[in-house]
C-alpha positions in Angstrom: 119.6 28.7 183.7 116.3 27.6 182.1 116.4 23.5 180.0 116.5 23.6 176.3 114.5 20.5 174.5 118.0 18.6 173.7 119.0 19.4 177.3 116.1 17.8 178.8 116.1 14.8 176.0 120.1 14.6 177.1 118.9 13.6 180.8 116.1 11.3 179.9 118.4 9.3 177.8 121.0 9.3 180.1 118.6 8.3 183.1 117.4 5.0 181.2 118.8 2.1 182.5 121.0 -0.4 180.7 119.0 -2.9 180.1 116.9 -0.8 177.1 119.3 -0.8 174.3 117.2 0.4 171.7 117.2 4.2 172.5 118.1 5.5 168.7 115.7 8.0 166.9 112.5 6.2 165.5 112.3 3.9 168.2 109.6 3.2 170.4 111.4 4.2 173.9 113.1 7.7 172.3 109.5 8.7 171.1 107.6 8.5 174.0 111.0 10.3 175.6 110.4 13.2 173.3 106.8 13.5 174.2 107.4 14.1 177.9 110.7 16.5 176.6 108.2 18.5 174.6 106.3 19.0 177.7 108.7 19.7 180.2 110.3 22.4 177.8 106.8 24.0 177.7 107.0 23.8 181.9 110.5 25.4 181.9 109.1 28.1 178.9 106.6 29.1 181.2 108.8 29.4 184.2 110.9 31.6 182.0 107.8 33.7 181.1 106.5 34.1 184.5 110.5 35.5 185.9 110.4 37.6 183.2 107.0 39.0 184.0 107.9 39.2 187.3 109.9 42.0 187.5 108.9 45.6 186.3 112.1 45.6 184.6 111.2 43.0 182.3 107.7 43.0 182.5 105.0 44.0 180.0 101.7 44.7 178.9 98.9 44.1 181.1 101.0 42.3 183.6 103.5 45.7 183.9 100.3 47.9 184.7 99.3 45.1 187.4 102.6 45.2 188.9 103.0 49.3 188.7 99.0 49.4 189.6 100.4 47.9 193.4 102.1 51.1 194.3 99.1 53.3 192.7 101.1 53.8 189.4 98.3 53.7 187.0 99.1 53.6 183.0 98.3 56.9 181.4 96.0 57.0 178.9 96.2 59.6 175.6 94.8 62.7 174.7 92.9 64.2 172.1 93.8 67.3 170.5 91.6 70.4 170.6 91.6 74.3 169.2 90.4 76.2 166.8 89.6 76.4 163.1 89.0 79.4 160.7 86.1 79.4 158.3 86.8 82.2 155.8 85.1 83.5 152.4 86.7 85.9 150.2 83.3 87.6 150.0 80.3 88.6 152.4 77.7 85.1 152.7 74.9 86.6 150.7 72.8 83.7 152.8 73.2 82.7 156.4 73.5 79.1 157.6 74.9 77.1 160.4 77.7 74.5 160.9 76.1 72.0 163.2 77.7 70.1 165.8 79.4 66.9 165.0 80.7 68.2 161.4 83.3 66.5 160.4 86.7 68.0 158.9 89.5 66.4 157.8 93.1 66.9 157.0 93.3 66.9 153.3 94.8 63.7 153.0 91.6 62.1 155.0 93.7 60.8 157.3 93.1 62.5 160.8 89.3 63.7 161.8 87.8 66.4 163.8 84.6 67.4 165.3 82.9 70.3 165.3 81.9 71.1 169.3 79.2 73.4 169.0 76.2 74.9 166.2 78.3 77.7 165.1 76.1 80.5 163.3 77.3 81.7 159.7 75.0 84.9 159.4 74.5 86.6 156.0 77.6 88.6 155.8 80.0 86.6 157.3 83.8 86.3 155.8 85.4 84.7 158.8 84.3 82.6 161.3 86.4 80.5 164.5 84.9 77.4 165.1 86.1 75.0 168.1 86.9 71.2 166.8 88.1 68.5 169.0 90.0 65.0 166.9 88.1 61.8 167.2 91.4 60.1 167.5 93.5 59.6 170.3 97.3 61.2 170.3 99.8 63.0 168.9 98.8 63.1 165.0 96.0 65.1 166.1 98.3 68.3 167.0 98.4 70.5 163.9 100.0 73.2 163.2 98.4 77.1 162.4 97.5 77.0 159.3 97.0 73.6 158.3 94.1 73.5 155.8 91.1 71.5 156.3 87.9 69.8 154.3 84.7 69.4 155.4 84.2 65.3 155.2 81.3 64.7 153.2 78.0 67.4 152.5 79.9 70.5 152.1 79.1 73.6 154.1 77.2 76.1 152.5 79.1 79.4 152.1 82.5 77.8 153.5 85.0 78.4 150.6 88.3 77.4 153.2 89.2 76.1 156.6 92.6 76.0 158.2 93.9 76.0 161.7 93.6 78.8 163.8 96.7 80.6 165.3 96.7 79.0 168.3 97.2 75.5 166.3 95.0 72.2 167.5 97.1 70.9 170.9 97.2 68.7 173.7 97.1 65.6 172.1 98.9 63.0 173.5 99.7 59.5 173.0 98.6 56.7 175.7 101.4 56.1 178.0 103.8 53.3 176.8 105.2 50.3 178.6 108.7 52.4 178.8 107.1 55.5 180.1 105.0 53.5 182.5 108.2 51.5 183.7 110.3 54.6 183.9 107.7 56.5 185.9 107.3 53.5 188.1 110.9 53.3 189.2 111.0 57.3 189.3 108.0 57.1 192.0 109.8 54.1 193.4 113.3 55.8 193.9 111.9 59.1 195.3 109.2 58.0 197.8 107.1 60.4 198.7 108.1 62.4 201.7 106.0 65.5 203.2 106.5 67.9 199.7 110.2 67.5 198.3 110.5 68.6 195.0 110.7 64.9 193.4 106.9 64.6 194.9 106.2 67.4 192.4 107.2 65.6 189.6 105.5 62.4 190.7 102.3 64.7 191.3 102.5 66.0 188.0 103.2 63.1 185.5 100.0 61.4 187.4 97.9 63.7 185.4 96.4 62.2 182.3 98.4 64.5 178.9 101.3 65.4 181.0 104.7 63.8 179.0 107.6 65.8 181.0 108.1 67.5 184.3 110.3 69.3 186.0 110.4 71.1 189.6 112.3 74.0 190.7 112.6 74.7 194.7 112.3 78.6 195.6 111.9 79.7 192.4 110.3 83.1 193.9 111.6 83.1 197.4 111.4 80.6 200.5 108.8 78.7 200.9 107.9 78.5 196.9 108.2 76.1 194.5 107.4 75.8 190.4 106.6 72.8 188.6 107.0 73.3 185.0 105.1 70.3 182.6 104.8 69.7 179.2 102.7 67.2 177.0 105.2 67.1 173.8 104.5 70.8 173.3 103.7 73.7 174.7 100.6 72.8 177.3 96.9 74.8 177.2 95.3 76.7 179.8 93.3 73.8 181.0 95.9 71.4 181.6 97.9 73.4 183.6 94.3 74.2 185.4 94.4 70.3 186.1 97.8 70.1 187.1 97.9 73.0 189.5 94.8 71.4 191.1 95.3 67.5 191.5 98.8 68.8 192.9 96.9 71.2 195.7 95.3 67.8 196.3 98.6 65.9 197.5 100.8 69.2 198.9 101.5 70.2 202.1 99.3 72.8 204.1 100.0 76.1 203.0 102.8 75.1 200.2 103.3 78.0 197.7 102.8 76.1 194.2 102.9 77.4 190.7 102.3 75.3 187.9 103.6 77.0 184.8 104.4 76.1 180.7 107.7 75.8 179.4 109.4 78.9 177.4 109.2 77.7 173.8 112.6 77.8 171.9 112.5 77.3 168.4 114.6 74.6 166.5 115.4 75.7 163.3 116.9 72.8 160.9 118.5 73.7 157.9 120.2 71.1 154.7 119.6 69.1 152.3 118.2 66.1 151.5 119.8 63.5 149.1 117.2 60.8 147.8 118.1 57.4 147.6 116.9 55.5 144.1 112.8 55.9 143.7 112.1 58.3 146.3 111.7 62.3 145.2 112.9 65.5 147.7 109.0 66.8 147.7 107.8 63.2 148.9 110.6 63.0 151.6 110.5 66.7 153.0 107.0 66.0 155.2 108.2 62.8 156.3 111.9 64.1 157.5 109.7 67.2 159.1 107.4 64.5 160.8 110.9 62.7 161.9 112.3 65.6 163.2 109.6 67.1 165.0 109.2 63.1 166.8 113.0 63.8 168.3 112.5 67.1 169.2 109.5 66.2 171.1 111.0 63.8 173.2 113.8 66.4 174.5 113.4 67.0 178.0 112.7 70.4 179.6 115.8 71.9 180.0 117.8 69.3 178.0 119.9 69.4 174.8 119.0 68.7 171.3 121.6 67.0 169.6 123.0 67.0 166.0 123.8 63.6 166.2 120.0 62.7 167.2 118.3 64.8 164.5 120.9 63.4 161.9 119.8 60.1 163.1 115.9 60.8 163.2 116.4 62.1 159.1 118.1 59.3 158.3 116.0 56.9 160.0 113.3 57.6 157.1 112.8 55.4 154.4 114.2 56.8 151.2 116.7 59.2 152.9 120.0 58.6 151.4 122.1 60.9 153.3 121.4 64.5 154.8 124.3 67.7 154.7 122.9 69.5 157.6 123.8 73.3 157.5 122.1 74.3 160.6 121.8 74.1 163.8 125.9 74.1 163.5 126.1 72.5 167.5 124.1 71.5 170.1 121.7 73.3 171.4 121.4 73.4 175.1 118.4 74.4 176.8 117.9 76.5 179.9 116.2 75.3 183.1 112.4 76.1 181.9 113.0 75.7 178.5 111.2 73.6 175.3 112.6 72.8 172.0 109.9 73.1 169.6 110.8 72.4 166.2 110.3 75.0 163.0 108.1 73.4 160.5 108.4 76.7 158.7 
């Protein structure tokens, strides 16, 4: 469709009449033709650029969230990740002191950061203290799992001898929308226009909320006249964004609609094998990179969908220094039910 340089040289050379004979590379008449070629292939390059921008379905960037931004389809920024983290002594503080706000901790590898949100009080006596922490970092790296040891980044804490994770782990953090995600929920929103309260408006409702990855709803879940919208954010969602959710979507539903906004049932994903190294790569520096891999897939499993042998096979072996993997469990697919969430077993 679009003029390559030697297509557009082809013409010019072709259009020039008989009289100029000397039209041979190095002459005079052929280099000013490839001057105004160069150009006109840089008109057609553009013209190729702006079709492609065009349409959602190519488009990208800053011109896809212009183009979604027309319908009110606004690009999702991330998430930070939040919880909990226990201080712990092995014996009473003979001293009190207090972990100010704006401590920093750090995974022990220095690599992701956390505030401290309050002055927390360590009294004299004191062998285990929670303290709330919130990542300076945008997205997913910031969810931890329970018991994920910590280090105070630089002055250490009086009286603080070991922080990990709480039980609740260090959620919500998600990553900022991508130009697939954006695109997909754009032609979603487009294919199920909004109409008075059906259940695709749910999901539309729903995914507009800033953290929320997934979403499904589920008509008369408890009877006529009800309907439950179940989200997730890669994981199993807090309190306070299913708070958020429930109320933007009281802002957009019918009169008197009977909505419930509740989490996904979590259903563990135990894998199981072993891993063969290729040449310069050990097992102990491959296991938390296959883990990381793993969990990546398993995260992007829909509510209610299947995880796949063939896609955690593929995720392992899509790591660097993974020669091959003999899986010995999960032995099939495992398919989930309507409200459920594969979450994967790092233990």
């Amino acid at each position: 469709m679009f003029k390559s340089y030697e297509q557009i040289m082809a013409e010019l050379l072709a259009d020039l009449p008989s009289t100029l004979t000397d039209k041979l590379p190095g002459s005079l008449t052929y280099t000013l033709l490839a001057v105004v070629a160069r150009s006109l292939r840089m008109v057609w390059f553009m013209l190729e650029q702006l079709l492609s921008l065009f349409f959602v379905s190519s488009s990208k960037g800053s011109f896809l969230e212009r183009r979604c931004a027309e319908r009110g389809v606004i690009r999702k920024l991330g998430t930070t990740a939040h919880g909990k983290v226990n201080l712990t002594r092995s014996t009473p503080a003979p001293i009190g002191t207090t972990l100010t706000k704006g401590t920093l901790l750090a995974t022990l590898d220095g690599k992701i950061i956390f505030t401290v949100d309050n002055d927390i009080s360590l009294p004299a006596g004191w062998t285990t203290i929670l303290a709330d922490v919130t990542c300076t970092t945008i997205g997913i790296t910031g969810n931890l799992s329970p018991a994920t040891p910590l280090q105070v980044v630089g002055a250490q804490v009086v009286g603080v001898q070991n922080i990990k994770v709480g039980t609740g782990g260090l959620i919500d953090g998600t990553d900022n929308e991508t130009d697939e995600q954006l695109r997909a929920r754009y032609i979603f929103t487009i294919q199920n226009p909004q109409n008075g309260g059906t259940p695709a408006d749910y999901i539309v409702w729903a995914m507009e909320v800033r953290g929320v990855t997934n979403a499904i709803s589920i008509p008369l879940n408890r009877g006529n006249g009800t309907i439950d919208v179940v989200i997730t954010n890669g994981g199993i969602p807090s309190n306070e964004l299913v708070d958020s959710v429930s109320a933007h979507i009281k802002t957009k539903s019918p009169v008197g609609a009977n909505v419930q906004v509740i989490k996904p049932v979590p259903r563990l994903v135990v894998v199981a094998g072993t891993i063969i190294a290729a040449q310069g790569f050990t097992i102990d520096g491959l296991t938390p990179l296959v883990k990381q891999a793993i969990d990546s897939y398993v995260r992007n499993v829909p509510i209610g969908g299947v995880v796949r042998i063939t896609g955690l096979i593929q995720a392992i072996l899509s790591v660097k220094g993974v020669f091959d993997f003999v899986m010995s469990a999960p032995t099939s697919n495992i398919t989930l039910n309507t409200i459920e969430l594969a979450i994967f077993d790092q233990g």
